[in-house]
N, C-alpha and C positions, 0 to 999 in steps of 0.2 A: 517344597522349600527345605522339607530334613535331611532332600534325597541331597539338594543341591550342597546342604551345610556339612553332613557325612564327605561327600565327594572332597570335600576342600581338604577333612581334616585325612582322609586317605592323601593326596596331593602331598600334605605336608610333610606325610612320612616317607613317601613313594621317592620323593626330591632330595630325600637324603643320600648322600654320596654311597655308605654301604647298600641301599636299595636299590641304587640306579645303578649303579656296578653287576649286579646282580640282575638287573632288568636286558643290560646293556650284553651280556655275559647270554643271557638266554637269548637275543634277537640274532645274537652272531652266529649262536651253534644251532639255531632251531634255520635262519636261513642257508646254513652249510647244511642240513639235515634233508631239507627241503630240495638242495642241488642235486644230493649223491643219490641217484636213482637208486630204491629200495630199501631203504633207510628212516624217515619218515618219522615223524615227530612220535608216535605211541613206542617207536621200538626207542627211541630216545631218552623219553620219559623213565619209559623203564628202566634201559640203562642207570638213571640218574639217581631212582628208587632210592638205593641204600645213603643217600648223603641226607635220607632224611634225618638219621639217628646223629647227625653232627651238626645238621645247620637252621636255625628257625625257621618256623614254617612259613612268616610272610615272605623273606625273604627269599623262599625254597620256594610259595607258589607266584612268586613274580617271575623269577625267571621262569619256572615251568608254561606259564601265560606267555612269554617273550619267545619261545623255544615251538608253541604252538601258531602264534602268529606267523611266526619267523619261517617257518616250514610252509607255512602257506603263501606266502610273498616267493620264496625259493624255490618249488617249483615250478615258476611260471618258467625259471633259468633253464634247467635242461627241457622241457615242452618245446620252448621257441629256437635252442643251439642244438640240439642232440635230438629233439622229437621223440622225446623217452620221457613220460611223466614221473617227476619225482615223487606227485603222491597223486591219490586216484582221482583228487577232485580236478586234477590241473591236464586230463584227459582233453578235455574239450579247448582249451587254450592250443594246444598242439596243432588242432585242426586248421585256425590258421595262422596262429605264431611260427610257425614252420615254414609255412610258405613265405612268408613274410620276409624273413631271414635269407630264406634261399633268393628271393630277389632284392638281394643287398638292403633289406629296409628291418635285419635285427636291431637298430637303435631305437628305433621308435617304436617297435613291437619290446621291445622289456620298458621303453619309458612308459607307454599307456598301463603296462599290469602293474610296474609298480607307482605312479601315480594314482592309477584307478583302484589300487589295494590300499591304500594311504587314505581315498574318498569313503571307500566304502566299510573299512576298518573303522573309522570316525566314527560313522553314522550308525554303523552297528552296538558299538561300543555306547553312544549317547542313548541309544533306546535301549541297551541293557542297564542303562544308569536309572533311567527315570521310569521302565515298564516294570522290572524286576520287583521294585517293594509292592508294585500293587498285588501281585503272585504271591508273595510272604503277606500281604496283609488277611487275603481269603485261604492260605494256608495254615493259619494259626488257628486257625476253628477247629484243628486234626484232631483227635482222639486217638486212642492205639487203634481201635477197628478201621481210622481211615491210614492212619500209619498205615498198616498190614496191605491194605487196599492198594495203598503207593508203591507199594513197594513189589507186589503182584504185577501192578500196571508196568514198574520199570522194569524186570524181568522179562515179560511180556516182549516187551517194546524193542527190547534191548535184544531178543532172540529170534525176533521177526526181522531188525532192521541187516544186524550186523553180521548177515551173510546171503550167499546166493539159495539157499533152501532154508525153508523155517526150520524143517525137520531137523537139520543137523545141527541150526539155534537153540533147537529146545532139548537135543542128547546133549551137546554142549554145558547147558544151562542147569540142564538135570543132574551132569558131574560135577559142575561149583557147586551147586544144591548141598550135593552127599560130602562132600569136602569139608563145607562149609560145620558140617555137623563133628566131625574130629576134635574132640577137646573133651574136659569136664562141661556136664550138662549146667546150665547154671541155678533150675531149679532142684534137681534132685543132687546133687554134687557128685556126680556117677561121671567115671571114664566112658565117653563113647569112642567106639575106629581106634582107638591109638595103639594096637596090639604091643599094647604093654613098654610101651618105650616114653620114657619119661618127656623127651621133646617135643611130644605131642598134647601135652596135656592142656597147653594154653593153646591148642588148635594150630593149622598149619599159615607159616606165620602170610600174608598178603603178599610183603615185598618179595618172599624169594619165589613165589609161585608165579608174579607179574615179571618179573626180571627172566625166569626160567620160559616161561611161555613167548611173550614177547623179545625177548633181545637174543638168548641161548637159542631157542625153538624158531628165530626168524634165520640169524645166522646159521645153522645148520640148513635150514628149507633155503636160503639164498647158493651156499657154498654147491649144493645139490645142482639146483637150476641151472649155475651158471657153468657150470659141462657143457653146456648147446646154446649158452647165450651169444651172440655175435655182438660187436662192440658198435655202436651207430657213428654215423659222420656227425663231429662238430664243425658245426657253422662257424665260421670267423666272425667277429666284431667289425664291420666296415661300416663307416659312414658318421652322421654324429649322434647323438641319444636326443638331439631336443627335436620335440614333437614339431609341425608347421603349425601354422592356421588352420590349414583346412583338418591335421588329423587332429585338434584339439575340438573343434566343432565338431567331429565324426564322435568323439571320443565321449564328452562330456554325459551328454544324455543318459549313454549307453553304463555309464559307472551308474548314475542314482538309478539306475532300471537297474541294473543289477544288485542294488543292495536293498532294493523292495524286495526281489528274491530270495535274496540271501539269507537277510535276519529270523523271516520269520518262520520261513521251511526250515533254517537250523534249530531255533526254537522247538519245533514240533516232536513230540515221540517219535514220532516215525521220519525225522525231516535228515538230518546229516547234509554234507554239500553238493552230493556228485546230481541230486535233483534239481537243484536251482541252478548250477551251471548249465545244464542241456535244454532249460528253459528259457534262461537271458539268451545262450546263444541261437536257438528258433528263436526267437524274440526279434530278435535283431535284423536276424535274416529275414524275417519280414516285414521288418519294418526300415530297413535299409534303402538307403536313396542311389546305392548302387551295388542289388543284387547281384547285379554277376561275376562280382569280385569274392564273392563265397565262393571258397575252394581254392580261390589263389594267391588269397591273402587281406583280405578284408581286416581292418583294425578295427571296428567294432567288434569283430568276434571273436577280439582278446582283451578288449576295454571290459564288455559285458560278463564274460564267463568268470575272467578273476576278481572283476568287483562282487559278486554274488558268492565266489571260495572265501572273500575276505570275510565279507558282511555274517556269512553263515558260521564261521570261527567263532564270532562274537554271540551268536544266537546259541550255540549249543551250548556256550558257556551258563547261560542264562537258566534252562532248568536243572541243570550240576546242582547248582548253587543255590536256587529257590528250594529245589524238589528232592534232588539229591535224583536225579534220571538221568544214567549217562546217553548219551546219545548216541555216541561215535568211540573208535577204539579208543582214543586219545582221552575223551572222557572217563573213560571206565577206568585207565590207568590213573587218570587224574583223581580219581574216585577211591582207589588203594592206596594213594598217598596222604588223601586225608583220613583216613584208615589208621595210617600208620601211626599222626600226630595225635590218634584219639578222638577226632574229630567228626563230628557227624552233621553232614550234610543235610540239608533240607529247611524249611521253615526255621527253625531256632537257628540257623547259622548267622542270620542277619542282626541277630541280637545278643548271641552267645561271642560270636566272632568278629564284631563289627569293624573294629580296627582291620584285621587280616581281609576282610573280605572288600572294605574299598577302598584300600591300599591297593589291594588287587587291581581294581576298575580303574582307579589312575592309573595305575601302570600301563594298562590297554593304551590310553592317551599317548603317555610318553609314549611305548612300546613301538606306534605306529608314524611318530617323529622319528625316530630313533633306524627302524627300520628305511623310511625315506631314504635318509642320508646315508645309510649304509648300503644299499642296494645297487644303484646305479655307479657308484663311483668304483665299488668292486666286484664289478663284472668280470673282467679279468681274470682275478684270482680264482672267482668261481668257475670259470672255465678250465682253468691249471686245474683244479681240484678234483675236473673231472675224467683226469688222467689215472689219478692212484688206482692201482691195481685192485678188483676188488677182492682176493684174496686176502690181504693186509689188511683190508676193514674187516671179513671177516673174523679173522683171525684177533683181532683187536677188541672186538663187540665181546670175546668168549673169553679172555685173559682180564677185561674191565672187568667185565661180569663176575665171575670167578674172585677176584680180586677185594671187589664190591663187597660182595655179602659173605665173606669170611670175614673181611675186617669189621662187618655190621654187629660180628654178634662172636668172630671167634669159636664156630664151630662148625666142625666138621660133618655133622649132619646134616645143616642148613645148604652146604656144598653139594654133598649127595641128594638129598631133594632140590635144589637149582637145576641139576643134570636129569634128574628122572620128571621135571616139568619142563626143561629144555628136548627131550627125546618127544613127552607130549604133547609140546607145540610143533613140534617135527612132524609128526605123523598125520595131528590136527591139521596144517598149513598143507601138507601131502595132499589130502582124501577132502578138503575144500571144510573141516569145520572153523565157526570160529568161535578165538579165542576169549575175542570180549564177555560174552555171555559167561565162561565160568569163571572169570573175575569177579562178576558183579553178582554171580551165585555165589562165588565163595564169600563176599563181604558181607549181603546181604542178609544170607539164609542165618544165621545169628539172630541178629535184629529182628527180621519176619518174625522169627517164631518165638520170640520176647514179644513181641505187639499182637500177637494171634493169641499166645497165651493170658496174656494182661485183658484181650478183650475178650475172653470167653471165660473168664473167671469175673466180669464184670456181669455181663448178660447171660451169668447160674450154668454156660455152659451150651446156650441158644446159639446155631451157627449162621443163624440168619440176619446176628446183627449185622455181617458184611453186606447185606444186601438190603435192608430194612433202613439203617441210615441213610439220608440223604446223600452225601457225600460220597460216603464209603462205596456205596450203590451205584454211582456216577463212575465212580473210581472202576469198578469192578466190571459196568459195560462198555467203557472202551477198552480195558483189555477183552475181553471178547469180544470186540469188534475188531482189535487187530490182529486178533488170531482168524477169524473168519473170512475177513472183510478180502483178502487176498485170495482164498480158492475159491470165494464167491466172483472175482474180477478175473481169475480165470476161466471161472466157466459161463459167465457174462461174454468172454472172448471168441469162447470154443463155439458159441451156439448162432 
């Protein structure tokens, strides 16, 4: 009932004209972001970074929630016209949104994903309203030693999930780590790293390392690539968007199968979207009353796969905000942005932050009304959009940027380091590392070792309280189980 009574009084703010503006503002540019192949809502976010320092924060994370959703409704658009996924979850949508298209039936291949994104946005959303206090309620038992713990585990989690080799997760992880140390120490009052340049003293700041990495460092790795990208056939729009009989019947099931997947694989440390999608869609395919239309265009196996993209949106959001564990790039940027406002995620957010944070959750609501009505009717436009040249966007991504965090702060340093973490998301994105992990090294490693400190000055200096507490102990074997649990599953395979 508190969950229910918060919910309303978030509602009451969320409805307000300058909030829904803002809501409305992020569903627009998160499902443009969503069309423009390789663009995608973290490099978005980032881009957006710097307006933290001019616009309040619920305000700022409504749309950035509207901008996230909105990305994942929009790329079901170029999967099913162009067969080119806008982001990686909308992979498996392609498989037979494409086909679909190619025999004159793109109307009701975009109507099922975004209707079935509209079902399964709901549903995710409603069980991150009513599961999430019960997370903060066995989360307030924390201590610093289980802080510390959490914060190992999201590290962890976060370097195993968010790329195709651990190893290059945990070099990654290990450079936010060291970054993260750049500043005055804050027990001893000692310069560390800052060889002696006074801008470094308050450490290297979030925003322009997230804006450099992602937006500078993606736009550069983009401009590279597309020397040898060839442009794909856009499908036309023929025929009309409303679904029949029979594909609402085919359709229905296949949305709440997909948002059983979705929520609560996104939810997971180790969950993100692109496993629940390849799941609904096997799912389907066998449970399909006419298999042999896999492959040539089957509409459950684009009911399924984008309800499970939606539903998992809402799930990742879900430990951000409890635990403060990003799950997904998107998260970890989202992660630097409550960075930015001071704000610190986890357990106390629900209590420090309560206003901001179910403001947020209605938005979800609205967000995914809002999306409805904007999707299907401009189809059109987003297929015009997917004419712009991509050099212009590149080019645009790097002059924002630029633009961005000189006005944030007026100096010319902050510019020079945008460009020298734009060079290192370049060469990162090059040689396969990712970026997320030394985001969420550079914010965190602060904090860790304030809570490692605090609890070994509590237990005289014993390093075993991380392991001796119940909790903290809990906390500490699943990160080594997610560190292990993977080359043991490989050599489970090999034998």
């Amino acid at each position: 009932m508190e969950a229910f009574d918060a919910l309303m009084g978030g509602f009451a703010i969320a409805l307000q004209p300058t909030t829904l503006m803002w809501g409305f503002v992020g569903c627009f540019v998160g499902t443009l972001v969503g069309v423009l192949p390789g663009i995608g809502p973290a490099l978005t976010i980032a881009l957006l970074l710097p307006l933290t320092y001019h616009v309040p924060a619920t305000s700022m994370f409504v749309m950035f929630a509207g901008i996230y959703y909105g990305a994942a409704y929009g790329g079901s658009t170029t999967s099913i016209l162009l067969n080119t996924p806008g982001e990686s979850a909308a992979v498996v949508t392609a498989l037979e949104g494409n086909k679909m298209a190619r025999r004159g039936r793109a109307g009701q291949a975009l109507a099922t994903a975004a209707i079935g994104s509209f079902v399964a946005g709901t549903i995710g959303t409603l069980a991150l309203t009513f599961v999430a206090p019960w997370v903060v309620e066995a989360a307030l038992a924390f201590g610093p030693a289980e802080y510390f713990s959490l914060m190992v585990l999201s590290v962890v989690a976060v370097s195993a999930v968010l790329g195709n080799s651990m190893l290059r997760g945990l070099v990654a992880l290990g450079l936010g780590l060291l970054l993260g140390m750049v500043g005055v120490d804050l027990q001893t009052g000692q310069p560390r790293f800052t060889f002696g340049r006074p801008e470094l003293l308050d450490g290297i700041e979030v925003t322009v390392a997230a804006v450099g990495l992602f937006a500078v460092g993606e736009a550069l790795y983009l401009a590279w690539q597309g020397r040898e990208s060839k442009g794909g056939e856009v499908m036309k729009l023929t025929g009309s968007l409303w679904m029949s009989k029979s594909d609402w019947a085919r359709s229905w099931k296949a949305w709440f199968r997909g948002a059983f997947f979705g929520f609560p694989i996104g939810a997971m440390p180790a969950g993100g979207a692109e496993l629940p999608t390849l799941l609904s869609y096997y799912t389907e395919k066998k449970l399909s009353k006419h298999p042999e239309e896999f492959g040539h265009g089957a509409i459950e196996g684009v009911a399924g796969p984008e309800a499970a993209n939606n539903a998992a949106a809402a799930g990742v959001l879900m430990p951000l905000l409890t635990l403060g564990i990003p799950t997904s790039a998107t998260a970890a940027i989202m992660l630097s942005a409550f960075e930015g406002y001071g704000i610190q995620t986890g357990p106390q957010l629900f209590s420090q932050q309560s206003g901001l944070v179910w403001t947020l959750i209605a938005s979800l609501y609205i967000g995914n009304v809002i999306l409805l009505v904007l999707n299907l009717p401009l189809v059109s436009l987003w297929v015009k959009l997917l004419k712009i040249p991509p050099p212009w966007l590149y080019a645009g991504i790097i002059v924002i940027s630029t633009a961005g965090v000189y006005g944030a702060g007026n100096s010319v340093f902050n510019v020079g380091l945008l460009f020298v973490f734009g060079l290192l998301g370049y060469i990162m994105r090059r040689f396969d590392f990712p970026a997320a992990p030394l985001i969420v090294g550079l914010i965190l490693a602060p904090l860790g070792e304030q809570s490692m400190r605090q609890a070994l000055t509590i237990s005289q200096g014993d390093w075993s309280t991380f392991f001796t507490r119940p909790l903290s102990g809990s906390l500490m074997a699943v990160s080594v189980l997610l560190l292990v649990a993977p080359a043991i599953w490989r050599q489970i395979r090999r034998s």
